[in-house]
DSSP file (Angstrom, degrees, kcal/mol; ACC not computed):
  #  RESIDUE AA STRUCTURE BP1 BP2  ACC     N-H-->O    O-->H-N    N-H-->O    O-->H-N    TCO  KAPPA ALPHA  PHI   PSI    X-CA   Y-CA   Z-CA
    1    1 A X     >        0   0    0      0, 0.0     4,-2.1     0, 0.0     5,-0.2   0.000 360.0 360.0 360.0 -28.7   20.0    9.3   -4.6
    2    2 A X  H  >  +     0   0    0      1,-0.2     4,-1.2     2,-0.2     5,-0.2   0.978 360.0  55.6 -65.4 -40.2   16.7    8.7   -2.4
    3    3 A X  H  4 S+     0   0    0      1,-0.3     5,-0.2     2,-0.2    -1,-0.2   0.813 108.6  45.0 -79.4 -28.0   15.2    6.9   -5.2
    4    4 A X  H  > S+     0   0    0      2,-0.2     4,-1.2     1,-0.2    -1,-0.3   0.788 118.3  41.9 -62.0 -52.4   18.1    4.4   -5.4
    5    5 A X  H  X S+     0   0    0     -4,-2.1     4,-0.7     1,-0.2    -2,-0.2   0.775 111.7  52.7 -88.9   3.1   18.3    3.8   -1.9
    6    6 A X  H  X S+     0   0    0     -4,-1.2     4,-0.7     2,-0.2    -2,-0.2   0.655 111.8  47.5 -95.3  -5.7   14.5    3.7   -1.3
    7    7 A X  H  > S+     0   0    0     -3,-0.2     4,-1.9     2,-0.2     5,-0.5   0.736 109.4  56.2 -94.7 -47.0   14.5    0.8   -4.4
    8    8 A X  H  < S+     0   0    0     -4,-1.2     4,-0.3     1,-0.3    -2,-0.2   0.724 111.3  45.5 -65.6 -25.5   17.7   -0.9   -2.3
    9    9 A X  H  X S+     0   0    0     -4,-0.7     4,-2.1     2,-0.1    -1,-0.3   0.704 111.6  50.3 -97.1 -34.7   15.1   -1.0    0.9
   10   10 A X  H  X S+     0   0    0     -4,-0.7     4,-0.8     2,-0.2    -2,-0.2   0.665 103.9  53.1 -50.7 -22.4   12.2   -2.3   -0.9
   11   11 A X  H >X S+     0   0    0     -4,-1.9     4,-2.0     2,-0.2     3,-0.7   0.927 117.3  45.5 -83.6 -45.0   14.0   -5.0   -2.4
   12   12 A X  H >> S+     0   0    0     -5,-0.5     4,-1.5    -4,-0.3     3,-1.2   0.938 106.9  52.4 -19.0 -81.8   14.9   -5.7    1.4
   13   13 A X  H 3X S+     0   0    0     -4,-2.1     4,-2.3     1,-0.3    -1,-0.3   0.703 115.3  43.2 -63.3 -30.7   11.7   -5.3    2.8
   14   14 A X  H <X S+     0   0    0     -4,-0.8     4,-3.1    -3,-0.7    -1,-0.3   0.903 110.1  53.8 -73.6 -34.5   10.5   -8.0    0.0
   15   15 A X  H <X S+     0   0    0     -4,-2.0     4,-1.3    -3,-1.2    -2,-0.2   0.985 117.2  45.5 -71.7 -79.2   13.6  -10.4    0.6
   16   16 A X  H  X S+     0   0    0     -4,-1.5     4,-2.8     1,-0.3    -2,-0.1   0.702 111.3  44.1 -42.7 -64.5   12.2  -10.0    4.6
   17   17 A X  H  X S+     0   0    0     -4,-2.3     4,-1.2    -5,-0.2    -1,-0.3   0.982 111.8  59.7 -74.7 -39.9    8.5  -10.5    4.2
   18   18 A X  H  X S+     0   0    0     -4,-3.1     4,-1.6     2,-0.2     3,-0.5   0.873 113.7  37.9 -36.3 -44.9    9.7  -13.7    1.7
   19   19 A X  H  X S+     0   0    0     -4,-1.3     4,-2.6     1,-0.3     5,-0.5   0.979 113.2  56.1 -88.2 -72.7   11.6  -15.3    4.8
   20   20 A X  H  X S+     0   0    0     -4,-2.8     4,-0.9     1,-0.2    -1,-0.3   0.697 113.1  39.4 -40.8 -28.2    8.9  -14.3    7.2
   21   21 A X  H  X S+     0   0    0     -4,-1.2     4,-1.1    -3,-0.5     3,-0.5   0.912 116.1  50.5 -76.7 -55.9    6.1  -16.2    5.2
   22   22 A X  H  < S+     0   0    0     -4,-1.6     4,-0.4    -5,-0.2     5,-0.2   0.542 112.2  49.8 -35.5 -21.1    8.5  -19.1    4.4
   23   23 A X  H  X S+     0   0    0     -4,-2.6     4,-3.3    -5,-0.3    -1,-0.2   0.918 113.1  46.6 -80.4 -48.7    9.1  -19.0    8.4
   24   24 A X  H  X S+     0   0    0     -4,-0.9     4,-0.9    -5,-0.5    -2,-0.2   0.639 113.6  47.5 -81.9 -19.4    5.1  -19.0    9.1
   25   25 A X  H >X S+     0   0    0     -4,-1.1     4,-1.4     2,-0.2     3,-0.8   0.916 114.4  42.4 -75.5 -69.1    4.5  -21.8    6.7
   26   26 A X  H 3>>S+     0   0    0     -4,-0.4     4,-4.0     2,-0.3     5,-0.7   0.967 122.8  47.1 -35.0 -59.1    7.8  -24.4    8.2
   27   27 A X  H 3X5S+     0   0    0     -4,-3.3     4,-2.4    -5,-0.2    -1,-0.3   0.970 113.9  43.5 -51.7 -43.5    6.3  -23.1   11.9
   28   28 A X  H <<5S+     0   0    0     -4,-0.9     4,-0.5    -3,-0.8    -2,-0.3   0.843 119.8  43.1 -87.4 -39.4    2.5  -23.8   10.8
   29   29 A X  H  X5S+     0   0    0     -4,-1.4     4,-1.1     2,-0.2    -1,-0.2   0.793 116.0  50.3-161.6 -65.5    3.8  -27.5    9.1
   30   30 A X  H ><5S+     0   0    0     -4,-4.0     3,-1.7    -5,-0.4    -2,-0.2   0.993 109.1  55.5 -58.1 -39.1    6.3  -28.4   12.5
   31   31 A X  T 3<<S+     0   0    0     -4,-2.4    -1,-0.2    -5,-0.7    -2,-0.2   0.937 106.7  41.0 -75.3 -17.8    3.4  -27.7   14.7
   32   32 A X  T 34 S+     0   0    0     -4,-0.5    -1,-0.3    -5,-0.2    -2,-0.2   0.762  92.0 108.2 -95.9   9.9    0.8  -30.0   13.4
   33   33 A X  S << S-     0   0    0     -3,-1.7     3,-0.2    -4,-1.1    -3,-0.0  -0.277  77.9-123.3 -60.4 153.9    3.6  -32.6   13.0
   34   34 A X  S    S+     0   0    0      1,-0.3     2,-0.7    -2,-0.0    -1,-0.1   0.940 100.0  38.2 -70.1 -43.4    3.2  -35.6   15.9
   35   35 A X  S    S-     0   0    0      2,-0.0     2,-0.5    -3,-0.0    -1,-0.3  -0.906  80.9-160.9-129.9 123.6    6.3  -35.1   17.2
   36   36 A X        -     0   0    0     -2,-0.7     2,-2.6    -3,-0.2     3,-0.1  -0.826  22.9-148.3-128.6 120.8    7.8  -31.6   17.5
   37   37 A X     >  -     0   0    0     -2,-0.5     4,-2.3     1,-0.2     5,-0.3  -0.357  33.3-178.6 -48.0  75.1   11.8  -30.5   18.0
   38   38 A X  T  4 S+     0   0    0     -2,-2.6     4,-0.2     1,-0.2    -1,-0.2   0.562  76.5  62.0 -87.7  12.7   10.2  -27.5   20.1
   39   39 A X  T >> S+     0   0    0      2,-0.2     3,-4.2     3,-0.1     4,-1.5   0.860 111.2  42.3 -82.8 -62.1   13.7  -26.1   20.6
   40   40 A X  H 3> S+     0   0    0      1,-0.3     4,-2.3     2,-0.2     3,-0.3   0.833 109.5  51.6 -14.2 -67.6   13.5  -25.9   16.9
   41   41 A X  H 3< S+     0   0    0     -4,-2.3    -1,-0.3     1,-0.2    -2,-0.2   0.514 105.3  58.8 -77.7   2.0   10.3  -24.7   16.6
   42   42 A X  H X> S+     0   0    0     -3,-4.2     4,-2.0    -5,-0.3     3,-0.9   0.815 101.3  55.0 -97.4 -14.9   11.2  -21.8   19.1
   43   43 A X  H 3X S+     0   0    0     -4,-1.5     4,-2.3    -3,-0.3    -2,-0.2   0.861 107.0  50.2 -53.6 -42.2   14.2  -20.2   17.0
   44   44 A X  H 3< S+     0   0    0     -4,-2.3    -1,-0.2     1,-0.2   -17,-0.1   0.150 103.9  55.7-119.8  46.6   12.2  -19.8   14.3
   45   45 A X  H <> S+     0   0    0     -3,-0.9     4,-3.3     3,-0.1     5,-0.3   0.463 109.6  53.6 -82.1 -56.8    9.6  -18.1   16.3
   46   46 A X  H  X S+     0   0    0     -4,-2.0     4,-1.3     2,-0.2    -2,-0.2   0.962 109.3  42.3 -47.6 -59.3   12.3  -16.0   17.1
   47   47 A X  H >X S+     0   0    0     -4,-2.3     4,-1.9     2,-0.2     3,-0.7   0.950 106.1  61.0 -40.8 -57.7   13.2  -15.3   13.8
   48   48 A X  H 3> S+     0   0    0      1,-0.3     4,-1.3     2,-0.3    -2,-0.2   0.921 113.8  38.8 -61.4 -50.5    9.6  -14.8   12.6
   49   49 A X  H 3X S+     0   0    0     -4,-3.3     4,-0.9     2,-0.2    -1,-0.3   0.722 113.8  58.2 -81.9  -9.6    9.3  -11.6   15.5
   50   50 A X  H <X S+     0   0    0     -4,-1.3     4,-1.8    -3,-0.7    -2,-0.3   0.905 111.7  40.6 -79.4 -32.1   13.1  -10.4   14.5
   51   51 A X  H  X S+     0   0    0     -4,-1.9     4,-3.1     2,-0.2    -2,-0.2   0.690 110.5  57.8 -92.6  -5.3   11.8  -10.1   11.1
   52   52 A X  H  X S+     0   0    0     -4,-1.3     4,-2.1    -5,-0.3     5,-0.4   0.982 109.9  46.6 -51.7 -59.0    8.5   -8.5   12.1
   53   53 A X  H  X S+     0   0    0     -4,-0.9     4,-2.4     1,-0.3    -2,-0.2   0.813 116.0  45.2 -56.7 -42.9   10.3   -6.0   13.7
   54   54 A X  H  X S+     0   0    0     -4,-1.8     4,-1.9     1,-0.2    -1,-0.3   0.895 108.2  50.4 -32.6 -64.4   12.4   -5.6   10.9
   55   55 A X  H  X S+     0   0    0     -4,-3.1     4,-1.1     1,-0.2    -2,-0.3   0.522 110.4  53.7 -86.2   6.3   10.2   -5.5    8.4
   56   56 A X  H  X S+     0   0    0     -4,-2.1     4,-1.6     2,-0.1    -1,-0.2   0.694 111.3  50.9 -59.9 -46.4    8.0   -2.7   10.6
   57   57 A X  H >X S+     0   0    0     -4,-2.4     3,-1.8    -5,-0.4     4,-1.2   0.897 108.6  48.0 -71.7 -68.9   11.4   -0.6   10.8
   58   58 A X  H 3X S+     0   0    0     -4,-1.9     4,-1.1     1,-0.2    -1,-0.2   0.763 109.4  56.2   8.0 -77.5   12.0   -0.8    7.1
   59   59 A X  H 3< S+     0   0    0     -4,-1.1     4,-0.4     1,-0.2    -1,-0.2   0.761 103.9  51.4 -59.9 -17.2    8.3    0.3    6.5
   60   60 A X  H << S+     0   0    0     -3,-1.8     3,-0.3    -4,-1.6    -1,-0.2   0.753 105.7  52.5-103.4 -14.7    8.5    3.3    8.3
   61   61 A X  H  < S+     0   0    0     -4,-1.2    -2,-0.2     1,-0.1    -1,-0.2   0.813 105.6  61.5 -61.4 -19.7   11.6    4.6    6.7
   62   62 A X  S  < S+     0   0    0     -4,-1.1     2,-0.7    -5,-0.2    -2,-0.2   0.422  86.3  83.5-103.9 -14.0    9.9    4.0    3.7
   63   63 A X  S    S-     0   0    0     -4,-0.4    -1,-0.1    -3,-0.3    -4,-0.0  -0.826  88.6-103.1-126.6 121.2    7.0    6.4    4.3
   64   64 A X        -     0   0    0     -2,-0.7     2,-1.1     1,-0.2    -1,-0.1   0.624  29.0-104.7 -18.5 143.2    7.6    9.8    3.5
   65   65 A X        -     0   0    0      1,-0.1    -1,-0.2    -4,-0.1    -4,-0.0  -0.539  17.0-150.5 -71.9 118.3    8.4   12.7    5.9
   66   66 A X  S    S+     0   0    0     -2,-1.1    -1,-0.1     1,-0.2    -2,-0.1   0.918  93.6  63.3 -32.3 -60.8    5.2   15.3    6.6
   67   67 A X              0   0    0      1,-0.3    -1,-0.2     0, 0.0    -2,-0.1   0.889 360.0 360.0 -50.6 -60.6    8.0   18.1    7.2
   68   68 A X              0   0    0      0, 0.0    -1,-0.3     0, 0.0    -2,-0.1   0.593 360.0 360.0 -50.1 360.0    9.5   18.2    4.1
């Protein structure tokens, strides 16, 4: 049962950093544009630290307990 849900959070946790690199590219691309939507470009700043955060909680479910 672990192994199943620990394959079901990795595929997550890849799906997550994909978005987050696709986020950091589109951010890195608006900003050297001349003229920049910055309402735009602050959402998906926002996004880019909600899926940090994400993908940080993720990774620490993912790594074993010491106790056990």
């Amino acid at each position: 049962m672990f192994q199943n849900q620990d394959a079901l959070l990795l595929q997550k946790l890849n799906e997550l950093k994909l978005e987050h690199k696709d986020l950091d590219e589109m951010i890195h691309r608006m900003s050297a544009e001349l003229y920049v939507d910055q309402l735009q470009l602050k959402r998906w700043k926002k996004r880019k630290l909600q899926l940090k955060d994400a993908i940080s909680r993720l990774e620490s479910r993912l790594i074993p307990d010491l106790d056990a």
